[in-house]
C-alpha positions in Angstrom: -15.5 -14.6 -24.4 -12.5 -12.5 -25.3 -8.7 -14.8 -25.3 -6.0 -12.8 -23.7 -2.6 -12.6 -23.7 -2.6 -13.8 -20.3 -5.3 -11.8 -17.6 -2.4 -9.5 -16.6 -2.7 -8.0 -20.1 -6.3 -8.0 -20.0 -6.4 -6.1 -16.5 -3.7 -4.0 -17.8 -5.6 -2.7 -20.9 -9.1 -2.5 -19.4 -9.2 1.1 -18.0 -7.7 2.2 -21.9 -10.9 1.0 -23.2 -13.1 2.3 -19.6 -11.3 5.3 -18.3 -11.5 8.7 -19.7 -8.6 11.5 -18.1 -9.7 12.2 -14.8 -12.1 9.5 -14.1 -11.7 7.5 -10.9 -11.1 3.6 -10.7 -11.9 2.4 -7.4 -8.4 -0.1 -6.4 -8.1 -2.3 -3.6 -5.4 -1.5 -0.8 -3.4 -4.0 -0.6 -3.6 -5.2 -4.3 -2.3 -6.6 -7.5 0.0 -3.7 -8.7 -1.4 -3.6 -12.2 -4.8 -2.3 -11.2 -3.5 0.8 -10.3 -0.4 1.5 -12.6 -2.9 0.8 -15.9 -5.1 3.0 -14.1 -2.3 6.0 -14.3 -1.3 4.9 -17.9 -5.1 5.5 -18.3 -4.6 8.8 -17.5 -7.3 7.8 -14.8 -7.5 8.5 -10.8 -6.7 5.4 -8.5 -8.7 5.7 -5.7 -7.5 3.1 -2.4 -10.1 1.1 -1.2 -8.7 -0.3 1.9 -8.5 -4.3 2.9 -8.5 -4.8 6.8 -8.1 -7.6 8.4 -11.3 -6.6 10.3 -12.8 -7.1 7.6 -11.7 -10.1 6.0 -9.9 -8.1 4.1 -13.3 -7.6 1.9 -13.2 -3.6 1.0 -16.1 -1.8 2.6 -18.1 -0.7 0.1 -20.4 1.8 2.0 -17.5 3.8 3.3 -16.3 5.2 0.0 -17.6 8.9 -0.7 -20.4 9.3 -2.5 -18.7 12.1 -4.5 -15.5 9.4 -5.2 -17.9 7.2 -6.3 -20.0 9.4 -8.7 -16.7 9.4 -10.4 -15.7 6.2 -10.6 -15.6 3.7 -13.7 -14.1 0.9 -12.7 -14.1 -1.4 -9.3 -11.4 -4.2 -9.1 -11.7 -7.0 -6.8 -9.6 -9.9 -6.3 -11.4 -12.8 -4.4 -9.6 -15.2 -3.7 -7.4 -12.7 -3.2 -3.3 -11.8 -4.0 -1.7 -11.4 -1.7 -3.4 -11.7 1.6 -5.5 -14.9 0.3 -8.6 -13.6 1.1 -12.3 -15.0 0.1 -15.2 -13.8 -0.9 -19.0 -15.0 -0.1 -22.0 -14.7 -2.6 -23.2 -12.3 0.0 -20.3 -10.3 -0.8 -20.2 -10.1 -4.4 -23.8 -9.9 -4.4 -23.5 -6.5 -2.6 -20.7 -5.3 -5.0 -23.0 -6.3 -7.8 -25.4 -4.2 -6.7 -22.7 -1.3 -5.8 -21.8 -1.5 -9.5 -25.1 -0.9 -10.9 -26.3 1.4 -8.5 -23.3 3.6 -9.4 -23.1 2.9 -13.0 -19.4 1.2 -12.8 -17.9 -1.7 -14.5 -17.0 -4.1 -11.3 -13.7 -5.8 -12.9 -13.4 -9.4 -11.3 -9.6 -10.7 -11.0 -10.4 -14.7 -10.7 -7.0 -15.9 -11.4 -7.2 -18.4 -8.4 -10.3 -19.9 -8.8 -9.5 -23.2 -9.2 -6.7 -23.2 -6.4 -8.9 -23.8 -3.2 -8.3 -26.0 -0.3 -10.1 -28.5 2.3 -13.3 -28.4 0.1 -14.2 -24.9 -0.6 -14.8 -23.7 -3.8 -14.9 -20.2 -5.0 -17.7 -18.2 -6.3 -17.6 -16.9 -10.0 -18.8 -12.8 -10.0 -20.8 -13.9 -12.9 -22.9 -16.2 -10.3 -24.9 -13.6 -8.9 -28.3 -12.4 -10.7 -27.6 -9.3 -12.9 -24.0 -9.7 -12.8 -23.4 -10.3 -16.6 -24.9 -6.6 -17.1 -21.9 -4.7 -15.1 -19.3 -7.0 -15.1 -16.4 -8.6 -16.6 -14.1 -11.0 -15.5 -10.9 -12.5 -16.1 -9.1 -15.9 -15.6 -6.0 -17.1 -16.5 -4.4 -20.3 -17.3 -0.9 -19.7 -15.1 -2.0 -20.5 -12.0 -4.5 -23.1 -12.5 -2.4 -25.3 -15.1 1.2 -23.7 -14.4 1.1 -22.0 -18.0 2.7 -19.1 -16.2 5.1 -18.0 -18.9 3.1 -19.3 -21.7 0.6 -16.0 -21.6 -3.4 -16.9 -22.1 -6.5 -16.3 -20.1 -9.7 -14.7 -21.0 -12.1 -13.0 -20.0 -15.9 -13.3 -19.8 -18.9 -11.1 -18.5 -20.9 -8.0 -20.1 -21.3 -7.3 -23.4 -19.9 -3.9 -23.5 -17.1 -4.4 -21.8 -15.8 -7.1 -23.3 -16.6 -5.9 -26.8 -14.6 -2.4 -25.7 -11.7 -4.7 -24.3 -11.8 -6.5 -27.5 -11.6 -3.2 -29.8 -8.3 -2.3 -27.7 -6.7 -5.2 -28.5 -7.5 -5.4 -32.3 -5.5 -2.1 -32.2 -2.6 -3.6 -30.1 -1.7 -7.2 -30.7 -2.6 -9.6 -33.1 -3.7 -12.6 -30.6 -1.8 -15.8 -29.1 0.1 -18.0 -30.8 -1.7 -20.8 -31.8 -0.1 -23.8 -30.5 -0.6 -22.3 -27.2 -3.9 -22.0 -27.8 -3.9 -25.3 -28.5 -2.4 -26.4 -25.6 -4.8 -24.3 -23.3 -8.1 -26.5 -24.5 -5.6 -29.2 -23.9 -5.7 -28.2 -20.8 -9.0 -27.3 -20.2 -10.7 -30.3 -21.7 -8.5 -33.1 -20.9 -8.0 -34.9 -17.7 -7.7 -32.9 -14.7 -5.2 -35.1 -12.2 -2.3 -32.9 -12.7 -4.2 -29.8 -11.0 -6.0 -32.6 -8.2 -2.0 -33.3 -7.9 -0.8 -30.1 -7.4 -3.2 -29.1 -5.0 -2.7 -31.9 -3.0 1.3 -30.4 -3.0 -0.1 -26.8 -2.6 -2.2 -28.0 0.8 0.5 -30.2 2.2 3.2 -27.2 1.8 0.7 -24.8 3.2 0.5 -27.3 5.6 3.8 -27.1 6.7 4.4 -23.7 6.5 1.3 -23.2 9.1 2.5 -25.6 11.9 6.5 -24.2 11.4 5.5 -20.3 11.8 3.0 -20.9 13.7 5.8 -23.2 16.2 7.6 -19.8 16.6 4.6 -17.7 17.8 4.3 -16.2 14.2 0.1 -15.4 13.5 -0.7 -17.7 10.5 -4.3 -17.2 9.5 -5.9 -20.4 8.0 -6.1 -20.4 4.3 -8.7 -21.6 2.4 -7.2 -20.5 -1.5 -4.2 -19.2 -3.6 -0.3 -19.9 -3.3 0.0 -17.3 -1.1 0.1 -16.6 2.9 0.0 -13.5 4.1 0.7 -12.5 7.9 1.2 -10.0 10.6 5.0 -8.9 11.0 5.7 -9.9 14.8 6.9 -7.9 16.8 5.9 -4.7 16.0 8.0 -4.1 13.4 7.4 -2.5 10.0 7.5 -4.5 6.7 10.3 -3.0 5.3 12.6 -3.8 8.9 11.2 -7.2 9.2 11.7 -8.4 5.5 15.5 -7.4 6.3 15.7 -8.9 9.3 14.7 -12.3 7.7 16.9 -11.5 5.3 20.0 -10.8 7.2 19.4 -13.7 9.9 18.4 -16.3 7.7 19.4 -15.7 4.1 15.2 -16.3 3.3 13.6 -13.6 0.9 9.9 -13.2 1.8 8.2 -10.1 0.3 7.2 -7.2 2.4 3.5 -6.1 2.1 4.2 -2.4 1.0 4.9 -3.8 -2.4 0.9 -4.3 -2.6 -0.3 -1.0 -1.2 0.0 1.6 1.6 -2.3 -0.7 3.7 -0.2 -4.1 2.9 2.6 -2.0 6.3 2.6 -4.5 9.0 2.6 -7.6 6.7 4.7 -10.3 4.6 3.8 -12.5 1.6 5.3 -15.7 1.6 4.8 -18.3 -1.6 3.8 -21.5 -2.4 5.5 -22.2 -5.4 8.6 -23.0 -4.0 10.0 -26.2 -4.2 9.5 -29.0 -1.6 13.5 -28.9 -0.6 13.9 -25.5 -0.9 10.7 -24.9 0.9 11.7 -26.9 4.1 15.1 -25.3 4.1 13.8 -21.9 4.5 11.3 -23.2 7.2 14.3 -24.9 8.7 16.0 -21.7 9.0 12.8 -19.4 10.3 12.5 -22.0 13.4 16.4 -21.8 14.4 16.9 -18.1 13.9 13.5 -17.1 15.0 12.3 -19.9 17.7 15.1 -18.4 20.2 13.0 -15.1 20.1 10.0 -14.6 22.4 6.6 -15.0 20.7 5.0 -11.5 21.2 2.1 -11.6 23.8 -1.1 -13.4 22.7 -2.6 -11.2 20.5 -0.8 -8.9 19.5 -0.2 -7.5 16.2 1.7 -5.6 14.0 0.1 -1.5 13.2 -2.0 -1.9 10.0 -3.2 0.7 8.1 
């Protein structure tokens, strides 16, 4: 196990130790930003590998080039999944598993939201499926789980190699955490858990409500099983960009337009958890009154994805 400066800095400094100029790292589309800027800082090739909704928004592995992934060094995945709260099966990662070592690439596992699961489900660590500790690495982090958001520590777990390489960047770089919030992570980790049983419990119900209000309006909520996140089709046709202004200008409520994530994030908002009780039920508030007026589109239609 290798501590981190929280997994952001870990993901950020993985291709450094992985990527030579020119190789390809294989990113998903719509994704975590930081998978493909450390790639470019890497003097590496991101390569998009697209989330559908068709899908799952699970990449299709058998429909990247061959040549592409002769190339490649590094897979990211995200499961479950920022921003469109995606989850992944054992099925799944047991087929990217198997991707990776047929291809000789270091499958890099974002688990961040592991522990932030809903109505009973519980999500699959990479390193579950047979093999996996031979090609790949992943990495947690303590913000989400335990709200150490600001406090910077994760880690990160898996193969040998890779962690040892991850390791030798970071010797070079910075000299570790601070010690008290170490200390305050195995706090964490070992003590009692009721204050993440808690917060779930406020994570469901808000998700909860955010469902039935959008979903009131003629808005397409999917259900969500994990993360703080919910992630939907722009009605109406419009594009992300138009609709996250129209919100804006109507209704005074910021929601983040899916462009931010990736070329295939058009047609798409994020929308957050972490907001407040009160400030969440405001916003909702205002959705309903400036947005239940408006026609629902027609049963099932959908905004243009990429």
């Amino acid at each position: 196990m290798l501590a981190l400066i929280g997994s952001k800095e870990g993901l950020a400094h993985l291709p450094w130790a992985i990527v030579d100029p020119g190789d390809v790292v294989l990113v998903p589309d719509p994704g975590y930003p930081i998978y493909r800027s450390s790639t470019i800082l890497a003097d590496g090739v991101p390569h998009p590998v697209p989330l559908l909704r068709e899908r799952g928004f699970l990449p299709d592995l058998s429909a990247i080039p061959q040549e592409i992934a002769r190339r490649a060094k590094v897979l990211f995945l995200n499961y479950p999944n920022n921003p469109t709260a995606a989850t992944a099966s054992m099925e799944f990662l047991t087929e990217a598993v198997e991707f990776a070592r047929r291809h000789d690439i270091l499958l890099a596992h974002d688990n961040a939201y592991s522990e932030i699961t809903y109505d009973g489900y519980v999500a699959p660590s990479i390193l579950e499926v047979d093999g996996a500790k031979d090609v790949a690495i992943e990495l947690h982090s303590l913000s989400k789980t335990y709200c150490m958001t600001g406090w910077r520590i994760g880690f990160a777990v898996g193969s040998a190699a890779a962690v040892g390489a991850l390791g030798r960047i970071k010797t070079n770089i910075d000299s570790g955490i601070f010690r008290a919030v170490q200390r305050a992570g195995v706090a964490a980790m070992a003590g009692p858990q009721d204050g993440v049983t808690e917060r779930l419990r406020v994570y469901q119900a808000r998700r909860d409500r955010v469902t039935k209000a959008l979903r009131s309006i003629g808005w397409e909520v999917p259900d969500i099983k994990a993360t703080i996140y919910v992630w939907l089709p722009v009605p109406g046709g419009m594009t992300s960009a138009q609709f996250t202004s129209a919100v804006l200008e109507k209704t005074g409520v910021l929601v983040t337009p899916g462009t931010g994530y990736g070329a295939h994030g058009e047609g798409y908002i994020r929308l957050s958890l972490t907001i407040g009780d009160t400030r969440l039920d405001e916003a909702l508030g205002r959705l309903v009154d400036a947005f239940g007026r408006v026609s629902a589109p027609p049963a099932g239609s959908r905004a243009t994805t990429r």
